[in-house]
N, C-alpha and C positions, 0 to 999 in steps of 0.2 A: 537543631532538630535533626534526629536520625532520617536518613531517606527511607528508611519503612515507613518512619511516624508521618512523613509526607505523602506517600504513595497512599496507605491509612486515608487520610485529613481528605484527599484527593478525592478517595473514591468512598467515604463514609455511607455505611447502608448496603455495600454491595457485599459483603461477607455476610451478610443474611442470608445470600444464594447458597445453600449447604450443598453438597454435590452428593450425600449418602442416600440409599437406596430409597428410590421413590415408590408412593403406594401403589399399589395395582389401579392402572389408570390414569396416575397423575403423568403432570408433566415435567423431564427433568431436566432443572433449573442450569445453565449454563451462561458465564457472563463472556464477550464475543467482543476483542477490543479493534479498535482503528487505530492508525496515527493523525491524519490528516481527515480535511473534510473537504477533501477536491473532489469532482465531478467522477472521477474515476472509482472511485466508491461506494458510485449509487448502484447496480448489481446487491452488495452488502446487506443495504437497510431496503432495497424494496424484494427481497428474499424475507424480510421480517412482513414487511406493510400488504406481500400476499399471502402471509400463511404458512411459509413452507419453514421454518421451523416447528411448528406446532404439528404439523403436517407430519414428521418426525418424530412427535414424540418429544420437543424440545420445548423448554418456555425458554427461549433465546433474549437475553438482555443487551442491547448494545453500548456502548461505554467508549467514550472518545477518552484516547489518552494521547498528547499531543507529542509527538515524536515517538519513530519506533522504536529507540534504545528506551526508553521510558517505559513503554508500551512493555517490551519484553523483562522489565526489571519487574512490574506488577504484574506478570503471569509469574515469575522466579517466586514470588512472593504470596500465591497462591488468591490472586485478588482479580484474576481473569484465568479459564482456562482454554480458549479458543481466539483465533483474532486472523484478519488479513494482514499482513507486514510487507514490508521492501525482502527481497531477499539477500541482499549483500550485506545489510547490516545485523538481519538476524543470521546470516553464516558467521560473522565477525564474533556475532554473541556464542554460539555452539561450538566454534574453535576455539575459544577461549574458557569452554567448561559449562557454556549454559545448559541446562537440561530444561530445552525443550527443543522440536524440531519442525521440521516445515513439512509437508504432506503432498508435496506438487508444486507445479507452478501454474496461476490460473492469466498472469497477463505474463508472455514471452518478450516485448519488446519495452527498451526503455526510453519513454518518452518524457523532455522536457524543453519547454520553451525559454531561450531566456531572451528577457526584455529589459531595455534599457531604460533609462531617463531618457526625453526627448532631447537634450541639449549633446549626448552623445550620439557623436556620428560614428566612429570605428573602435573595434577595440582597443586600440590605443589609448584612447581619451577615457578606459577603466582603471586602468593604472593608477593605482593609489585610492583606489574609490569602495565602496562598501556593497556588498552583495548581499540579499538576505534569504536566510535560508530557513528550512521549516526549525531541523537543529542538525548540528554539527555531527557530521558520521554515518547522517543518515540518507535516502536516495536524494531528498532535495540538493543535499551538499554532493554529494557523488556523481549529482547529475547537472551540477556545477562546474566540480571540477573539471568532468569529459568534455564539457561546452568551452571552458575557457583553453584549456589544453587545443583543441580546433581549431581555435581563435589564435593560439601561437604566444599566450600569456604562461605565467606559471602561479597555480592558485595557492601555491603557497607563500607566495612574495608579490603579486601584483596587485592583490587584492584582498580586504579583510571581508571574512563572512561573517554575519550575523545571525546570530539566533531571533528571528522573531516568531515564528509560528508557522500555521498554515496556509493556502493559500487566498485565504481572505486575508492574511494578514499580511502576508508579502507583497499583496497588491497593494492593499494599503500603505503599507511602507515606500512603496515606490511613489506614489502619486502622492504623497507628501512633501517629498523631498529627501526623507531619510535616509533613504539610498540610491543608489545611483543602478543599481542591473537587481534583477530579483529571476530566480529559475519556477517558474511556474507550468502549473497545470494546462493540457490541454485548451480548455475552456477559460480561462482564466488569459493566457497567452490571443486568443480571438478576441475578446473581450478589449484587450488593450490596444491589442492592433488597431480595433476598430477606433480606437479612441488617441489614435495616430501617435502612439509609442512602439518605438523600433523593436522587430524581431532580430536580435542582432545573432541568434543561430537557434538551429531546430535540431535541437538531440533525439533523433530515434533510432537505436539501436538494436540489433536483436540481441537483447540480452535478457534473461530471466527478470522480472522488476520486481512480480507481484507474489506471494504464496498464504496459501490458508494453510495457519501455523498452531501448534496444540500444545500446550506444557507436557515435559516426560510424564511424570505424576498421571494427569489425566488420561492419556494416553496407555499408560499402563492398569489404572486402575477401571478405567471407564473404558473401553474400544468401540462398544456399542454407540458411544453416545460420540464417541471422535467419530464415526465412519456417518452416523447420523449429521452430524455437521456439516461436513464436506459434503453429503446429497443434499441438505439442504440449499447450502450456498452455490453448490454446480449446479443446481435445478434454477435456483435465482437468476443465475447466470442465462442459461437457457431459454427459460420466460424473458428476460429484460431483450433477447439477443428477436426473440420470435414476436415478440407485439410491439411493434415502433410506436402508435401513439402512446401506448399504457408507460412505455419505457420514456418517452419526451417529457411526458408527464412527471415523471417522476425525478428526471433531474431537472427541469424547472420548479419542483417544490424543494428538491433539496439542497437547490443552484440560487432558490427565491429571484427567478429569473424568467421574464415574458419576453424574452429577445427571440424569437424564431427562427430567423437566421441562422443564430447561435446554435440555439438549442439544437437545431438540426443537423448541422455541424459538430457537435460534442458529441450527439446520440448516434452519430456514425460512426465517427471515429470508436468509441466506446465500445460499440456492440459489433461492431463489425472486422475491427484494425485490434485495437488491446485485448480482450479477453479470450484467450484459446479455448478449445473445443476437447480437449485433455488436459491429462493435471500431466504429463510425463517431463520430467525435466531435459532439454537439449544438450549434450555434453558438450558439444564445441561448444555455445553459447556459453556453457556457465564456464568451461574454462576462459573464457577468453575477458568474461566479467572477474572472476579470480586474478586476473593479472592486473585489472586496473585497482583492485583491491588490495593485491601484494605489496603495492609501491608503498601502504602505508601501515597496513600486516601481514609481515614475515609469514604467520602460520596460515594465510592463504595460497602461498605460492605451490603446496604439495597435495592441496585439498581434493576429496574427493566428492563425487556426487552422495555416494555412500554413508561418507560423515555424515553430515548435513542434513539427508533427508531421512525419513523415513515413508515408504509409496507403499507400504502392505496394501494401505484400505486403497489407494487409487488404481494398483496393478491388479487388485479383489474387483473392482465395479467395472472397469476396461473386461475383466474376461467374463463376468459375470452380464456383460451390454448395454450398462445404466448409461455409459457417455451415449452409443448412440441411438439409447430411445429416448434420453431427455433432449437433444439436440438433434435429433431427426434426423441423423446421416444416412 
């Protein structure tokens, strides 16, 4: 089977959503992908669960497509045209010809926990052992690799990665026995700790991680409804970042988690540590994530911020003052 006719099978029903001119009054249809379904995501879908697509002008569909090289092969293929992505694997995707591009950056720092099997005590005792990752290429694995690189290993010989999923499933993977180290989410990382499996390193880095990304296509044919998106989801951002219980709330529904502790802890980290208060992208940061990118594509080493993104509509609402009256700066 063709990988269209898979990507097709995958998302059957969602090419109903026609993107051609809507009536006067209606709302227009836009499908809005994820990779993963970590905690760092809630922002995303509780932007949908208050309105503020609609709010827009948008009927916003959300659509888990798991891993973002995936994720960005069904926007290529016209079967999403909005989405949050990692940004190093969707730059990997645009230097290599994807048309589509990224809009900002809305989480600056790269955050991943990696946690062991209980029966490893040092990195050493990884050596030769299985890692699992959301999919290969993507921030789970890159945020892999910078952790074991720390650690003084080389992730291309001292350890096989795994494609299992996201990060329910890499926890699961771990607590089975499958593997032996898994790089996980924030919350997912607290979560284990408490359940007395080793933090064997804490990757936060300031590097670009997170971006709200639009196919060329829509972007050129739609702006309205691109520029519409991104107020949506920075406003989502905004609201998750300004009512702490509304925000707990919502990654405990989408965490399916009564841990309080936790949750209080994730909803901090989230709203306070990961989500910037601009889309503008950092140049040292993104060079500096380019280099760790280079080691494994060439046409990273000469990239520019330029390629990569396009900031019309977030350098339009920066001078226009939408960051700081939906963020109250």
């Amino acid at each position: 089977m063709t990988f269209r006719k898979v990507i097709f099978a995958a998302m059957v029903g969602l090419m109903a959503c026609s993107l051609s001119p809507a009536p006067a009054g209606a709302l227009e249809n836009i499908v809005i992908a994820y990779p993963t379904t970590s905690s760092q995501f809630t922002p995303l879908w509780f932007a949908r669960d208050v309105g503020l697509y609609e709010r827009y002008g948008l009927d916003g569909k959300l659509v888990f497509i798991q891993g973002g090289s995936l994720l960005l092969q069904a926007m290529l293929a016209g079967q999403a045209q909005a989405a949050q992505n990692g940004v190093a694997e969707t730059a990997v995707a645009i230097l290599r010809g994807a048309d589509v591009r990224m809009l900002g950056v809305t989480a600056k720092i790269f955050p991943y926990t990696l946690i062991v099997a209980k029966g490893i005590k040092s990195a050493k005792d990884l050596v030769g052992g299985k890692l699992a990752v959301n999919r290969l290429g993507d921030v789970s694995a890159i945020g892999s690799q910078i952790a074991l690189r720390k650690l003084g290993l080389n992730p291309d010989k001292d350890v096989t990665m795994l494609q299992v999923g996201g990060s329910p499933q890499r926890l699961a993977a771990l607590q089975s026995g499958a593997v032996q180290a898994a790089a996980l989410d924030f919350m997912s990382g607290l979560r284990l700790s408490k359940m007395g499996y080793t933090v064997l390193a804490q990757v936060s880095l300031s590097y670009p991680y997170l971006a709200p990304v639009a196919s060329g296509r829509f972007l050129r044919e739609n702006p309205a409804a691109a520029e519409a998106f991104v107020k949506a989801f920075v406003e989502g951002i905004a609201r998750f970042k300004r009512n702490r219980d509304e925000g707990i709330k919502a990654v405990a529904r989408y965490m399916k988690s009564n841990e309080t502790d936790i949750l209080n802890k994730a909803y901090d980290f989230i709203a306070n540590e990961f989500y910037a208060e601009n889309l503008e992208p950092d140049s040292k940061s993104f060079q500096e994530l380019l280099e760790e990118i280079s080691e494994r594509e060439p046409l990273a080493k000469k990239a520019t911020i330029g390629q990569v993104f396009d900031l019309t509509i977030a350098r339009k609402l920066e001078k226009e003052g939408f960051f700081k009256t939906v963020f109250k700066r």
